[in-house]
MDAnalysis code that builds the backbone (N, CA, C; Angstrom):
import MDAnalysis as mda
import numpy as np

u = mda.Universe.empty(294, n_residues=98, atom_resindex=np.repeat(np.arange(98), 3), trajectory=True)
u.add_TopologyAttr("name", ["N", "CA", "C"] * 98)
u.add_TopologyAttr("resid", np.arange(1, 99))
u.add_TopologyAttr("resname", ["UNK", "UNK", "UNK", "UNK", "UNK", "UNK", "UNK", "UNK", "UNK", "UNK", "UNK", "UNK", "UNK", "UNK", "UNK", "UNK", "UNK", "UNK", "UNK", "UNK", "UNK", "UNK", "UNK", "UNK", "UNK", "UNK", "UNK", "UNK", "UNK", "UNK", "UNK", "UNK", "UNK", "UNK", "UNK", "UNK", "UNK", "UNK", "UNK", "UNK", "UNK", "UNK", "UNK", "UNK", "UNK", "UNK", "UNK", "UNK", "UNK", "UNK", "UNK", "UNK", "UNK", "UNK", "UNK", "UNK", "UNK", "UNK", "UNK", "UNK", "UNK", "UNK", "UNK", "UNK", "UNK", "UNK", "UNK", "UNK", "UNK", "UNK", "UNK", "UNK", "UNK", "UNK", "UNK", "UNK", "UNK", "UNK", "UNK", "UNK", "UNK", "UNK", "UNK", "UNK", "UNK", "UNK", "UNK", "UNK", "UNK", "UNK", "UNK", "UNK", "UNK", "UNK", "UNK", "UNK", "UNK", "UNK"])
u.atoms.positions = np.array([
    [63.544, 59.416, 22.438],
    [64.628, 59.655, 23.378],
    [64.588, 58.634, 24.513],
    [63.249, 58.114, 24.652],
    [63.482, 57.353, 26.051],
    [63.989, 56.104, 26.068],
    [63.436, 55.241, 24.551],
    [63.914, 54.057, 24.447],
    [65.079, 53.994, 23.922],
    [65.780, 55.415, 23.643],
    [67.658, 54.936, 23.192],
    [68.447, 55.673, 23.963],
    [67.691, 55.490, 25.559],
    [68.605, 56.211, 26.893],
    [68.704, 55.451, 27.608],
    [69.884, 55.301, 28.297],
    [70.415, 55.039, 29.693],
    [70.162, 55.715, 30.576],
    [70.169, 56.904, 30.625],
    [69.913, 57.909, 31.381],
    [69.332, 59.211, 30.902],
    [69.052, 60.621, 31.833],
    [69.052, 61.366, 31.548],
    [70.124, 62.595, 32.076],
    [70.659, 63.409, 31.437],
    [71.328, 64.670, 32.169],
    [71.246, 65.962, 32.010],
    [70.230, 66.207, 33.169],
    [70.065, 68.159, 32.967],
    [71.322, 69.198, 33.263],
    [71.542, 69.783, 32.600],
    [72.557, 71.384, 32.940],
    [71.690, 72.441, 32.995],
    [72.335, 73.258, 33.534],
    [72.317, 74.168, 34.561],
    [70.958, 74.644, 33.350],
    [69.624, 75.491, 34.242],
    [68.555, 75.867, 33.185],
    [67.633, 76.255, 33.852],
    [66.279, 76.494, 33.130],
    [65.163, 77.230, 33.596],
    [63.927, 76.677, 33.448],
    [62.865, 77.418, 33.595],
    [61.638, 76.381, 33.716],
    [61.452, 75.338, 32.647],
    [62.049, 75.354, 31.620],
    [61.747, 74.199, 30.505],
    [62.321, 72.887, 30.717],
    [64.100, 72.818, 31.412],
    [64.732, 72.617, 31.980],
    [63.775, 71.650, 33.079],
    [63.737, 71.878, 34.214],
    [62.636, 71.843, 35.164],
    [61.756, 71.171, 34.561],
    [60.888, 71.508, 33.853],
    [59.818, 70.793, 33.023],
    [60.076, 69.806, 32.458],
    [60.943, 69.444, 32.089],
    [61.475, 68.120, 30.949],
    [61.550, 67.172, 32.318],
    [62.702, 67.368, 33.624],
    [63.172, 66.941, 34.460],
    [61.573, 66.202, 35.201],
    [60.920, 66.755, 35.107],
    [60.083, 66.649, 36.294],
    [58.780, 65.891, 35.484],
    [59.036, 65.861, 34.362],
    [58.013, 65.003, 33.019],
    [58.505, 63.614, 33.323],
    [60.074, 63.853, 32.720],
    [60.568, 62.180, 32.979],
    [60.744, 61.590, 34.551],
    [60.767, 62.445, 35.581],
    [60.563, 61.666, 36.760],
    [59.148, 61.493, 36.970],
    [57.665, 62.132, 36.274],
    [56.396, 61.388, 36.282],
    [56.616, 60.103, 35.693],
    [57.092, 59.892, 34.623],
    [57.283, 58.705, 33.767],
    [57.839, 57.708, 34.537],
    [58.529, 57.899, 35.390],
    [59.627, 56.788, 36.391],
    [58.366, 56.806, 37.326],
    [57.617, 57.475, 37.926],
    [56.511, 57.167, 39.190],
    [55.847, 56.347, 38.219],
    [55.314, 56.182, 36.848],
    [54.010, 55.579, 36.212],
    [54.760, 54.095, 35.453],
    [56.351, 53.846, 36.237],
    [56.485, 52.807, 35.600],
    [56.742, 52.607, 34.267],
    [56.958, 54.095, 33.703],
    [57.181, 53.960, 32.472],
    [58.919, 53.152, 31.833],
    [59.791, 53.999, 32.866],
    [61.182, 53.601, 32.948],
    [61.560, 53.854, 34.336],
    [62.750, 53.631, 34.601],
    [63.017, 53.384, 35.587],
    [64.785, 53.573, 35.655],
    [65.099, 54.509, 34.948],
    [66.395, 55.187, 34.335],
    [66.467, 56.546, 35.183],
    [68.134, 56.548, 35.556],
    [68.186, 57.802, 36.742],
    [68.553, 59.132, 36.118],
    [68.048, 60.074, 36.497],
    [68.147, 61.542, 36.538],
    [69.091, 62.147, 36.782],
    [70.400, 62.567, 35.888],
    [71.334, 63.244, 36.920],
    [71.369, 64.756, 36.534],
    [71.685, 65.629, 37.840],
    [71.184, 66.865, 37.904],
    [72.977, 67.216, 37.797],
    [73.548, 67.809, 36.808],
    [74.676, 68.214, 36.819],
    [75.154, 69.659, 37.806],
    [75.274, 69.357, 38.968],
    [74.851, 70.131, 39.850],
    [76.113, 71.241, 40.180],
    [76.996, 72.000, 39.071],
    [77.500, 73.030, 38.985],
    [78.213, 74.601, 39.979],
    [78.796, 74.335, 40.933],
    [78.447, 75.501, 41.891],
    [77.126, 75.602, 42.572],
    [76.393, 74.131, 42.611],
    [75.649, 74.178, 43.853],
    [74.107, 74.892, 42.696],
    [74.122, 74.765, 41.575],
    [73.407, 75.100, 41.404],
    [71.619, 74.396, 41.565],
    [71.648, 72.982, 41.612],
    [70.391, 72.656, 41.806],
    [69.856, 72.133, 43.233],
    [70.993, 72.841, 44.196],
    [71.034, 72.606, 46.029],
    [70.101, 72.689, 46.449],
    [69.405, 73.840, 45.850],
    [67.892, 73.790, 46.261],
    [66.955, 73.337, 46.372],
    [66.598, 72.906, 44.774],
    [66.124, 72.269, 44.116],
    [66.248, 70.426, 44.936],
    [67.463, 70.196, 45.138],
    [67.124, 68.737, 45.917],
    [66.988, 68.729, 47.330],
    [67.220, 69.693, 48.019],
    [66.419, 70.343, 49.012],
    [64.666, 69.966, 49.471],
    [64.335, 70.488, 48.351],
    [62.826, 70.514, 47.985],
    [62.790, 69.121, 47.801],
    [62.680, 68.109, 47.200],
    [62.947, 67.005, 46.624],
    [62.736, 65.920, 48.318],
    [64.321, 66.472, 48.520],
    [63.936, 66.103, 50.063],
    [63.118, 65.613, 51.198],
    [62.738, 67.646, 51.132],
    [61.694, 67.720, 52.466],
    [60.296, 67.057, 51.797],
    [60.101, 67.400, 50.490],
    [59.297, 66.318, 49.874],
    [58.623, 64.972, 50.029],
    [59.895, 64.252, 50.302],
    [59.862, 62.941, 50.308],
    [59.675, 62.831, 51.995],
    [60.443, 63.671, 53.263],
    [60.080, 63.306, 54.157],
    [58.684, 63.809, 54.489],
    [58.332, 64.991, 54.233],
    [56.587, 65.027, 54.550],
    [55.792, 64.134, 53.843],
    [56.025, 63.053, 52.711],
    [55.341, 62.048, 52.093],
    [54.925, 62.450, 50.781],
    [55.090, 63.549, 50.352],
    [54.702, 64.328, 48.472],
    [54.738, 63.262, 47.586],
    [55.956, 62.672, 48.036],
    [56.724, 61.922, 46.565],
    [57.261, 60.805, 47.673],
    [57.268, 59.968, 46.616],
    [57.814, 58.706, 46.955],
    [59.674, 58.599, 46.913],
    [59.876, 57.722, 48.136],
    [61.296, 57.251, 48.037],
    [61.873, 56.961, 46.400],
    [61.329, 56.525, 45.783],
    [61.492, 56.097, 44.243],
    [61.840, 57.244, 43.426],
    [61.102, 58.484, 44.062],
    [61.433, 59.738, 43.012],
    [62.267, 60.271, 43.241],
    [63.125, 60.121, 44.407],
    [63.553, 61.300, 45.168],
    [64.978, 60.363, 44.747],
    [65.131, 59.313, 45.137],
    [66.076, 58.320, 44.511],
    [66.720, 58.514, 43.280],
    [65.598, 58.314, 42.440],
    [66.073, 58.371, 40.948],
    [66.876, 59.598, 40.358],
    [66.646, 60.599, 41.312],
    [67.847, 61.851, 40.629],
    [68.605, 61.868, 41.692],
    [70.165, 61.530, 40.252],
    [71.261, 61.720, 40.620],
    [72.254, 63.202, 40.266],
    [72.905, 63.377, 41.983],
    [73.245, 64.860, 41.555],
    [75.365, 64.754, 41.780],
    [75.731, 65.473, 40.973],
    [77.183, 65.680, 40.687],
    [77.515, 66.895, 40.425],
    [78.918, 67.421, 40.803],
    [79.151, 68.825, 40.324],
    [80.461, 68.527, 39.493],
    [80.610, 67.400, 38.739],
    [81.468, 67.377, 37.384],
    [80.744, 66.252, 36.878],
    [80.904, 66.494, 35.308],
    [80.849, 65.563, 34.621],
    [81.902, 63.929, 34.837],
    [82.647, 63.797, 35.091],
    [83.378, 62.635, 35.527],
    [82.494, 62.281, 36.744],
    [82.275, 62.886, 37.532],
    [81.130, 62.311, 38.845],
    [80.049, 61.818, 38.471],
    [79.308, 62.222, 37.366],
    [78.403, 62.130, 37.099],
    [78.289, 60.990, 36.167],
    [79.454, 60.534, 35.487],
    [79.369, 59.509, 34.619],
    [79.095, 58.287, 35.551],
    [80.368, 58.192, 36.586],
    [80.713, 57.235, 37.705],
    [79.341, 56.393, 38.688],
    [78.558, 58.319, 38.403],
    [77.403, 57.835, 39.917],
    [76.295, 56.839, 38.562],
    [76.341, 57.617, 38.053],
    [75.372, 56.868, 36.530],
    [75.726, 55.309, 36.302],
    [76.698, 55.006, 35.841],
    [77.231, 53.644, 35.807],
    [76.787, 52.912, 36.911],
    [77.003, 53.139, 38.397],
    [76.457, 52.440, 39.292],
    [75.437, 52.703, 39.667],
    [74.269, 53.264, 39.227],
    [73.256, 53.338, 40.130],
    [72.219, 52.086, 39.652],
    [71.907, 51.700, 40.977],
    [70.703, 50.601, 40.732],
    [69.095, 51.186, 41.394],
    [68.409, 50.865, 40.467],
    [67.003, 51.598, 40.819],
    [66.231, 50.507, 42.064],
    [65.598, 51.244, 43.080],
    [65.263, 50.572, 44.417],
    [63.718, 51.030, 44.506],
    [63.325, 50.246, 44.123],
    [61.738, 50.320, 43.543],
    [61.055, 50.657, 44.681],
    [60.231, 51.448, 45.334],
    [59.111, 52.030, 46.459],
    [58.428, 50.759, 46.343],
    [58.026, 50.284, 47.758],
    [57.155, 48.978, 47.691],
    [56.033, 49.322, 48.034],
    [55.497, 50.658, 48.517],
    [54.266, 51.236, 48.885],
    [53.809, 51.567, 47.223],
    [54.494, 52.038, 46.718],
    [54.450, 53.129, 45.398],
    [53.899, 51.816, 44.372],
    [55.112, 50.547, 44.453],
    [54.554, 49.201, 43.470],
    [53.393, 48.767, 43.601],
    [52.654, 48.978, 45.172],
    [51.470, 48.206, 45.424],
    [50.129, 49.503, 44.765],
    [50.721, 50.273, 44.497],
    [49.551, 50.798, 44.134],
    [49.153, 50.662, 42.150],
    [50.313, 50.414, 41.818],
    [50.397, 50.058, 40.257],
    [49.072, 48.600, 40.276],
])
């Protein structure tokens, strides 16, 4: 799946969901790819969820790079659009440690 993707796109789901999401954004911290995440974000359903993500990144958890790489939309047409343009903005703290 990874080497015949452009991207990835989660719908609306549960811990497996979550689990897949949060596998392939380890893979984007380890340099594996570097392909964006979009969270098909439905009635606000993963608000939280990038919330967390967030405050994350400002207390220092996760790197600018992770928090970056997922992209969130509440239609599919948004989501194609933000996908097409997104360019990945590599953490230069995060590169120096590779």
């Amino acid at each position: 799946m990874l080497d015949n993707s452009d991207a990835f796109i989660a719908l609306l789901g549960g811990i497996g969901t979550l689990e897949e999401n949060f596998q392939i954004t380890s893979w984007a911290q380890l340099n594996i790819h570097h392909k964006p995440i979009g969270l098909l974000n439905v009635d606000g359903f993963f608000n939280k969820l990038l919330s967390f993500l967030d405050r994350a990144g400002e207390e220092n958890f996760i790197p600018h790079s992770a928090r970056q790489i997922f992209i969130s939309a509440s239609t599919a047409e948004e989501m194609v659009d933000k996908l097409e343009h997104f360019v990945y903005k590599p953490d230069l703290v995060a590169a120096q440690i590779d």
